[in-house]
Structures are given as C-alpha cells and as structure tokens.
Biopython code that builds the backbone (N, CA, C, O; Angstrom):
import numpy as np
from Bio.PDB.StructureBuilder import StructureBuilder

atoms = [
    (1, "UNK", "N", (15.378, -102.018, -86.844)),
    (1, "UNK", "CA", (16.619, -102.746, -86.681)),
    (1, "UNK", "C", (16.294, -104.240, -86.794)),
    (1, "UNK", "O", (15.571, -104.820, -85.984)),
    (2, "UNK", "N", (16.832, -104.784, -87.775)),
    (2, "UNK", "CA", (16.999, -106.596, -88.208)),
    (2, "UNK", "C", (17.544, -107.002, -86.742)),
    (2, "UNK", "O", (17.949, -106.267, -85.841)),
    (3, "UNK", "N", (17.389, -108.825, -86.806)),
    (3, "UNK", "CA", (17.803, -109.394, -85.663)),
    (3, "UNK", "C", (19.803, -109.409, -86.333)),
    (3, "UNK", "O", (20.828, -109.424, -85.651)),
    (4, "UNK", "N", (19.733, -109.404, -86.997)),
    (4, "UNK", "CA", (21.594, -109.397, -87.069)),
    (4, "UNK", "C", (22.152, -107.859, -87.590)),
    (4, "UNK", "O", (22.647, -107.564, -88.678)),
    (5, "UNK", "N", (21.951, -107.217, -86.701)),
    (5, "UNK", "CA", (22.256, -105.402, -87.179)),
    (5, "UNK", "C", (22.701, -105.497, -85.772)),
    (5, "UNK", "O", (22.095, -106.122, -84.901)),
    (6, "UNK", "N", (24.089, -104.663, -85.563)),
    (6, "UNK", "CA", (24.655, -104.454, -84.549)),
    (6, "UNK", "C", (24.226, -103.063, -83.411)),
    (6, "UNK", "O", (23.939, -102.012, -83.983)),
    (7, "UNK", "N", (24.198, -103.062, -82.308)),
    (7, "UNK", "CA", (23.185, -101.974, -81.605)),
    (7, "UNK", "C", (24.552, -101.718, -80.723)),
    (7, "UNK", "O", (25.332, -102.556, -80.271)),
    (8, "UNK", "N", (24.588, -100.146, -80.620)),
    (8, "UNK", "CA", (25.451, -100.094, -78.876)),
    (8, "UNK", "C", (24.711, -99.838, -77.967)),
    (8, "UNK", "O", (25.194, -99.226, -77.015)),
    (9, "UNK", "N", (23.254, -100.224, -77.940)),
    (9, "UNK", "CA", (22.328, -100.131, -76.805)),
    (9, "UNK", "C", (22.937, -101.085, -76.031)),
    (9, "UNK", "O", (22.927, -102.227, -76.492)),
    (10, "UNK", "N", (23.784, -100.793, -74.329)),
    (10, "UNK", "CA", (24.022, -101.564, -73.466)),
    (10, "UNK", "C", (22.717, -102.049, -72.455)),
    (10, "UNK", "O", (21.856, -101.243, -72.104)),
    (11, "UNK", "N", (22.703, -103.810, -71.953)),
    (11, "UNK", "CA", (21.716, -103.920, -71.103)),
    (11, "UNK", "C", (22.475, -105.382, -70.449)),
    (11, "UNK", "O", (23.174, -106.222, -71.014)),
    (12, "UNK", "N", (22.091, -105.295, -69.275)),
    (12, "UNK", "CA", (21.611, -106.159, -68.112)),
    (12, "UNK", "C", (20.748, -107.106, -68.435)),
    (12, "UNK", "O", (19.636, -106.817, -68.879)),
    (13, "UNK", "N", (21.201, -108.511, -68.229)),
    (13, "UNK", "CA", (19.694, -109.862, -68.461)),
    (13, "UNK", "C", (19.811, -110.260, -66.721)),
    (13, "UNK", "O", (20.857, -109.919, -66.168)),
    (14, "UNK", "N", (19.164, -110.692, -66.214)),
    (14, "UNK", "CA", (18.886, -111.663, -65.402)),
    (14, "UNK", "C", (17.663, -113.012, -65.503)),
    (14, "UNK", "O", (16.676, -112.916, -66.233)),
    (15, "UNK", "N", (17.846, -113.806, -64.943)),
    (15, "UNK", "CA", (17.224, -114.740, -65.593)),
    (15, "UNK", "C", (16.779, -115.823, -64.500)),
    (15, "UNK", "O", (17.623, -116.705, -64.341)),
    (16, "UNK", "N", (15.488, -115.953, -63.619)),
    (16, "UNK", "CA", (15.166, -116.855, -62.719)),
    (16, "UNK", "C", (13.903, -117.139, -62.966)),
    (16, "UNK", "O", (13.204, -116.854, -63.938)),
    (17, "UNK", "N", (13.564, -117.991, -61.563)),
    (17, "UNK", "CA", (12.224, -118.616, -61.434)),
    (17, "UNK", "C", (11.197, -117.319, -60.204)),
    (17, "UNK", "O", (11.626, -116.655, -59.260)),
    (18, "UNK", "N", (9.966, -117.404, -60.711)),
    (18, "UNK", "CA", (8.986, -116.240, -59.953)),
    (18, "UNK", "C", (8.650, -116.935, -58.953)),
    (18, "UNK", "O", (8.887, -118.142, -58.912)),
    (19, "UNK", "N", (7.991, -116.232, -57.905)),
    (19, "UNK", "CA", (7.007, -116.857, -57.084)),
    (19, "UNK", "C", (5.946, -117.357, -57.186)),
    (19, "UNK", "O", (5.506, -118.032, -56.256)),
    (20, "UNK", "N", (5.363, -117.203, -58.131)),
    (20, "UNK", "CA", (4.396, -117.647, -59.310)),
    (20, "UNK", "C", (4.595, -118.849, -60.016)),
    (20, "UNK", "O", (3.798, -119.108, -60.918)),
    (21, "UNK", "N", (5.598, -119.703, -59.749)),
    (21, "UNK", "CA", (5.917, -120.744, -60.861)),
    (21, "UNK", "C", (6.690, -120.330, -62.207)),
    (21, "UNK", "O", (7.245, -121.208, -62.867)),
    (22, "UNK", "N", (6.721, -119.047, -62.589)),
    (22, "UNK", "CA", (7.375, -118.829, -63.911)),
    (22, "UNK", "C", (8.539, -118.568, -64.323)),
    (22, "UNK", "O", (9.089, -118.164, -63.298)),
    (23, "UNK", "N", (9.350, -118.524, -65.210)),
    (23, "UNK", "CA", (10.955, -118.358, -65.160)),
    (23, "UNK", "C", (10.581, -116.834, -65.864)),
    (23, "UNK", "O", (9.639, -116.627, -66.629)),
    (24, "UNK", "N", (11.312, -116.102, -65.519)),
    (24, "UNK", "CA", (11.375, -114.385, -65.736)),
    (24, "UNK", "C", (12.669, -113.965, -66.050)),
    (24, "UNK", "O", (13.581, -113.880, -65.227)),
    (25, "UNK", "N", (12.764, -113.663, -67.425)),
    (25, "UNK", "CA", (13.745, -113.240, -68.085)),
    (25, "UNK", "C", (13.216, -111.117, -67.741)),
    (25, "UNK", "O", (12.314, -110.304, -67.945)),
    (26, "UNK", "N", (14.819, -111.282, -67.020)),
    (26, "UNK", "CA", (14.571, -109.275, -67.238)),
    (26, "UNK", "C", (15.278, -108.684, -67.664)),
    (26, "UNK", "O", (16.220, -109.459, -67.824)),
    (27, "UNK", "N", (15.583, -107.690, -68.040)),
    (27, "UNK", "CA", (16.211, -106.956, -69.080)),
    (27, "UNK", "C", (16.361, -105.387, -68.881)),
    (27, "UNK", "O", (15.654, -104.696, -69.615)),
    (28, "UNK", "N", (17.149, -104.774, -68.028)),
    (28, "UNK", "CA", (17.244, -103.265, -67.939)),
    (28, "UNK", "C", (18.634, -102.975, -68.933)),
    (28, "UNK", "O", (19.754, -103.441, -69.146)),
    (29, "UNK", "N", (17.656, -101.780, -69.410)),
    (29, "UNK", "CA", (18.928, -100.872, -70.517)),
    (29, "UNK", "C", (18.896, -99.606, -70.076)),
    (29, "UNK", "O", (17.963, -99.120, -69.437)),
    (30, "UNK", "N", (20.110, -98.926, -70.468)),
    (30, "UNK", "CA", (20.309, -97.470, -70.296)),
    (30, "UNK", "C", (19.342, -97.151, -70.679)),
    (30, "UNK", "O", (18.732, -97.714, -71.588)),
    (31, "UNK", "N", (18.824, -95.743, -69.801)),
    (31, "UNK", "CA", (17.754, -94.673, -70.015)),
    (31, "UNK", "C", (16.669, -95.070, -68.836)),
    (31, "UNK", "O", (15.720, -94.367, -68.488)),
    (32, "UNK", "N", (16.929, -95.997, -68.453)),
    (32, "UNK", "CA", (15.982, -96.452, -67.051)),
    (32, "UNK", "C", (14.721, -97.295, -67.611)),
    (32, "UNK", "O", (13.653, -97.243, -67.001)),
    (33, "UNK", "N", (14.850, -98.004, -68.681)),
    (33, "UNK", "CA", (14.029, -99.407, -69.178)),
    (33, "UNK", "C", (14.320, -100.621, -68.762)),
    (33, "UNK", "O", (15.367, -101.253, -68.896)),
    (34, "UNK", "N", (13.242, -100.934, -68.201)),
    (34, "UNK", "CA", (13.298, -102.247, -67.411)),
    (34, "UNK", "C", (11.778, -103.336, -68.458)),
    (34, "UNK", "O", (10.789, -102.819, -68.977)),
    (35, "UNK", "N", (12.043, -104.482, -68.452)),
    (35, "UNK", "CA", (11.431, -105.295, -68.903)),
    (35, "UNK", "C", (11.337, -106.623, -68.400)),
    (35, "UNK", "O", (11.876, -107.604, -68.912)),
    (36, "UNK", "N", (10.751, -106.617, -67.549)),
    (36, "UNK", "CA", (9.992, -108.290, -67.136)),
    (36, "UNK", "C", (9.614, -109.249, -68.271)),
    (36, "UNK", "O", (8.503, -108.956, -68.712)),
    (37, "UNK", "N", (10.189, -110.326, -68.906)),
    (37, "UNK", "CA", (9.216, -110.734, -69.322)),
    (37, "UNK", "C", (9.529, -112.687, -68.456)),
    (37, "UNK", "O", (10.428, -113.415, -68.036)),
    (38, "UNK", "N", (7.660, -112.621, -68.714)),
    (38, "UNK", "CA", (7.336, -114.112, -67.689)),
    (38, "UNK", "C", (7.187, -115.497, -68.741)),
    (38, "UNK", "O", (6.492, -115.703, -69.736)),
    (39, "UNK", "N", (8.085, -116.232, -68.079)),
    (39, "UNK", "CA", (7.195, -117.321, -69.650)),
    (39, "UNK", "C", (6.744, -118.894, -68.645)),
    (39, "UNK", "O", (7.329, -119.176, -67.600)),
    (40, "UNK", "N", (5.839, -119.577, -69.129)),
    (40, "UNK", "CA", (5.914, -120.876, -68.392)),
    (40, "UNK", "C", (7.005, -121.800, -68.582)),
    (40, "UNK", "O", (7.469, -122.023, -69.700)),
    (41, "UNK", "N", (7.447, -122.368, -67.484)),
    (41, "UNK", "CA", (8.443, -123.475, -67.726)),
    (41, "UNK", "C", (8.467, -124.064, -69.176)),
    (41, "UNK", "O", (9.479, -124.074, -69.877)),
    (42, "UNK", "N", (7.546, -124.432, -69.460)),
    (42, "UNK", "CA", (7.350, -124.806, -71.274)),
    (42, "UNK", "C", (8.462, -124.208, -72.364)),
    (42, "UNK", "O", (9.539, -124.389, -72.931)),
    (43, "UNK", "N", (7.353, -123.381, -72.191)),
    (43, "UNK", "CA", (7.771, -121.654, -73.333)),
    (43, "UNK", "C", (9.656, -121.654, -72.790)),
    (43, "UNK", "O", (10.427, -121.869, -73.725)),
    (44, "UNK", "N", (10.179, -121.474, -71.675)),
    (44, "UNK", "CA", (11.599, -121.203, -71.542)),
    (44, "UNK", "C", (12.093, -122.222, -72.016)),
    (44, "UNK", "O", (13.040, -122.042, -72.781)),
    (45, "UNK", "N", (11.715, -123.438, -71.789)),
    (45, "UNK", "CA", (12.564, -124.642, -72.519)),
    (45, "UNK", "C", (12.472, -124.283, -73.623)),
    (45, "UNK", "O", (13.629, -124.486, -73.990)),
    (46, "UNK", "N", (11.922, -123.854, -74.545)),
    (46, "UNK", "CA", (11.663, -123.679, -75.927)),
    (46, "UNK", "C", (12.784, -122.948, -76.617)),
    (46, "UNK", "O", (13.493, -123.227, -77.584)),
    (47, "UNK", "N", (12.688, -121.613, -75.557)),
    (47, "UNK", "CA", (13.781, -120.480, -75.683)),
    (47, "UNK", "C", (15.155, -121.038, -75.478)),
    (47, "UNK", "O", (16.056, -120.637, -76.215)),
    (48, "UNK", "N", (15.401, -121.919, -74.552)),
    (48, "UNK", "CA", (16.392, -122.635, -74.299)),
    (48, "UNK", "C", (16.893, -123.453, -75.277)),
    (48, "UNK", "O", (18.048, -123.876, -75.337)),
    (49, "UNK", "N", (16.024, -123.658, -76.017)),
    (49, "UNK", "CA", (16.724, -124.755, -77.540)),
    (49, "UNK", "C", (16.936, -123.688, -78.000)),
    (49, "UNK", "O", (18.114, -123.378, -78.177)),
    (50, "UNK", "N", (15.960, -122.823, -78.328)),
    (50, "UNK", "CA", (16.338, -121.725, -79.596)),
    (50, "UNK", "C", (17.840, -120.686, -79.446)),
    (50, "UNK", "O", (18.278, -119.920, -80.305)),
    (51, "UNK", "N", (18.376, -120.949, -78.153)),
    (51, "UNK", "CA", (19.087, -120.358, -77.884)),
    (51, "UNK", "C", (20.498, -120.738, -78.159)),
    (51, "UNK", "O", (21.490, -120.115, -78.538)),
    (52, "UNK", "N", (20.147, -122.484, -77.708)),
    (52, "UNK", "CA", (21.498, -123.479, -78.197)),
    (52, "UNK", "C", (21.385, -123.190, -79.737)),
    (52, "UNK", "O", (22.335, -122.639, -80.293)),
    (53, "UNK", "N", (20.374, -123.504, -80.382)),
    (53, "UNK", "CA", (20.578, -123.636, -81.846)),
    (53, "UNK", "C", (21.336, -122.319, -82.415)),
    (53, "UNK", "O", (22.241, -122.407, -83.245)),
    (54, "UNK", "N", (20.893, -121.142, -81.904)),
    (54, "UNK", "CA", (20.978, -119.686, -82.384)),
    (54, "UNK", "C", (22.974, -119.868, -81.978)),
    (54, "UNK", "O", (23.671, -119.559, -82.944)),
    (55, "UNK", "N", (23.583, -120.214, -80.986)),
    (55, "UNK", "CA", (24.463, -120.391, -80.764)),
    (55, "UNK", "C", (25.712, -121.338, -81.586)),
    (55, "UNK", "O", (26.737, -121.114, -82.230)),
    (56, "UNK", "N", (24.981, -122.425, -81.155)),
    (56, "UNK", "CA", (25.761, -123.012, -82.707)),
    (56, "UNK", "C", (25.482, -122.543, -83.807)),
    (56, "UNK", "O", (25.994, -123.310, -84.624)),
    (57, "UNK", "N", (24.894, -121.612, -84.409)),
    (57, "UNK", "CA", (24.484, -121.467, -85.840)),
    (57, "UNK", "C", (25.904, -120.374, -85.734)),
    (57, "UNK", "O", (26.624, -120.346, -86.732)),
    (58, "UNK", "N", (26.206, -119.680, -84.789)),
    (58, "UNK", "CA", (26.619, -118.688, -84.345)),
    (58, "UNK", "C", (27.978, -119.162, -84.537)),
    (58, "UNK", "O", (28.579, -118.617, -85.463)),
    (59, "UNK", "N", (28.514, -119.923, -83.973)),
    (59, "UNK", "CA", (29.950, -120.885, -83.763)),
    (59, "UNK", "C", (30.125, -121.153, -85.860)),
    (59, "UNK", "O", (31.115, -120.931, -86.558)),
    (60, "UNK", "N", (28.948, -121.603, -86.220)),
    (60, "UNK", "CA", (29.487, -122.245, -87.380)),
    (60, "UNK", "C", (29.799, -121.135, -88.678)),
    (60, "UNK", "O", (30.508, -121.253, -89.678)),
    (61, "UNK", "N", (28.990, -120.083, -88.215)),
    (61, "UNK", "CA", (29.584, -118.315, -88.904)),
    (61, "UNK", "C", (30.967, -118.213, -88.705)),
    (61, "UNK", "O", (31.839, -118.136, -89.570)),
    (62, "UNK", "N", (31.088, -118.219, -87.513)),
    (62, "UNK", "CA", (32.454, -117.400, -87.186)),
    (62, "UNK", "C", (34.053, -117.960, -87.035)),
    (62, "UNK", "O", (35.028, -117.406, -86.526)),
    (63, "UNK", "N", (33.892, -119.543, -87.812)),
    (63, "UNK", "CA", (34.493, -120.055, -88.135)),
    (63, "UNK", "C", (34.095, -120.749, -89.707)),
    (63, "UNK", "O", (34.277, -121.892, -90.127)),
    (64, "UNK", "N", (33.714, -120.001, -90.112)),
    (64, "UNK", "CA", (33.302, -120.167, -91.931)),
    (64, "UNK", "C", (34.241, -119.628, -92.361)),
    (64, "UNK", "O", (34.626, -118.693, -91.659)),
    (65, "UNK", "N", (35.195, -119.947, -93.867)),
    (65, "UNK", "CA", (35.853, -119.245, -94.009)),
    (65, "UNK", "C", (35.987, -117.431, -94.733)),
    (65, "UNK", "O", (34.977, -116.894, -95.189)),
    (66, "UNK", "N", (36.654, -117.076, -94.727)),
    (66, "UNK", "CA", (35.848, -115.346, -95.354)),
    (66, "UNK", "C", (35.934, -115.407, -97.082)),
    (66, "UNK", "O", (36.753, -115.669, -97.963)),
    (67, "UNK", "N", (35.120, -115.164, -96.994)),
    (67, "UNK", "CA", (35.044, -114.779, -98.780)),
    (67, "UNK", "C", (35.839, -113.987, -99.072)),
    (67, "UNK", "O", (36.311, -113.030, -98.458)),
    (68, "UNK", "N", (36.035, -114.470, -100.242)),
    (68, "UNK", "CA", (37.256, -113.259, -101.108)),
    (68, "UNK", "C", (36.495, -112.438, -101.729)),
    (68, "UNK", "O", (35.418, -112.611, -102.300)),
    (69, "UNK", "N", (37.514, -110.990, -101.486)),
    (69, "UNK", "CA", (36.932, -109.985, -101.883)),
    (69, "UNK", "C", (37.796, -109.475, -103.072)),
    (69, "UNK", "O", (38.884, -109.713, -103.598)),
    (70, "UNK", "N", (36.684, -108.613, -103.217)),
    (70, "UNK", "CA", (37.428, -107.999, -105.036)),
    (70, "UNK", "C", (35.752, -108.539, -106.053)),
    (70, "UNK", "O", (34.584, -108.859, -105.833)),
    (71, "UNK", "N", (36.651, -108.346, -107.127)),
    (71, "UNK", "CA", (35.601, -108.380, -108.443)),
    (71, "UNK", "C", (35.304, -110.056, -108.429)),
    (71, "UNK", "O", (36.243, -110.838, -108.285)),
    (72, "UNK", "N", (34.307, -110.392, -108.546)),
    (72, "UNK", "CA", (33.485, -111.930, -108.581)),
    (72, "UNK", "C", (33.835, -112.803, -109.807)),
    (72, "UNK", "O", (33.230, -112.479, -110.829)),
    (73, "UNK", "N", (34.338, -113.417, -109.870)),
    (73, "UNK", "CA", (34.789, -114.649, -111.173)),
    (73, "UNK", "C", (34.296, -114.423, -112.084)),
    (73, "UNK", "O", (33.945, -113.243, -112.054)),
    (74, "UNK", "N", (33.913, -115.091, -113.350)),
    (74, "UNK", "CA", (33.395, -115.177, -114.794)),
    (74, "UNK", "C", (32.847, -117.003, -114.187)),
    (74, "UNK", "O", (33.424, -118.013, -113.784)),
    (75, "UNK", "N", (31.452, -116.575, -114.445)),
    (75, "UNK", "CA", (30.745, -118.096, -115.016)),
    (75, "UNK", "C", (30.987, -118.778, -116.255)),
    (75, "UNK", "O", (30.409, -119.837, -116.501)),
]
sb = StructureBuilder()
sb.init_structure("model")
sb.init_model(0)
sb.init_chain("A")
sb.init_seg("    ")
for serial, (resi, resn, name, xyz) in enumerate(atoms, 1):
    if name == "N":
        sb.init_residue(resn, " ", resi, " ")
    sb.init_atom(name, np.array(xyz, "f"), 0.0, 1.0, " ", f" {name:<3s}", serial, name[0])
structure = sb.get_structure()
C-alpha cells in the first residue's frame, strides 16, 4: 500500500512526552496492535514540519480545480 492509497484500517494516535525525555507517538489499531514509537525532541520537531507541510500540500489538492473528464484535447 502507497502513502496516498486509501485504507479502512481504523486506529487511535496519542501523542506525548516519556519519562525518559522523549515525545512518543502511539498508535493502536483494530486486531489488538499497539505501536510505541519514541523519537528525540529533535526528530519530532522534524515530524512536526513534515506534518505542516504534508498538510498544506493537502489544503492545496483539495481545493485545485478538478480536471475535466472525457477524451483529452488534440495538440
């Protein structure tokens, strides 16, 4: 499965700081999968841009206008 392929796998995020110093993104999905993952303050800021960017990239799709459909012009 591509990152833009639609899934009906439902899941749960939560998203804090460890006792450890680390921010811990977790992730349980149906079937009883659970996923910790730990990143350093660093690494989450990182994710944190990539997330704004992934978002606006997101905003500027879904207000693009739709292509016309049917048979494609003559060059």
């Amino acid at each position: 499965m591509g990152i833009d392929k639609q899934s009906d796998i439902a899941a749960n995020i939560q998203i804090g700081p460890t006792d450890h110093g680390m921010v811990r993104i977790y992730v349980e999905a149906e079937g009883g999968i659970e996923l910790p993952l730990d990143f350093d303050p660093d690494e989450a800021e990182e994710i944190a841009e990539e997330l704004r960017a992934a978002a606006e990239a997101a905003r500027t799709i879904g207000t693009a206008p739709a292509a016309p459909k049917g048979k494609p012009g003559r060059r």
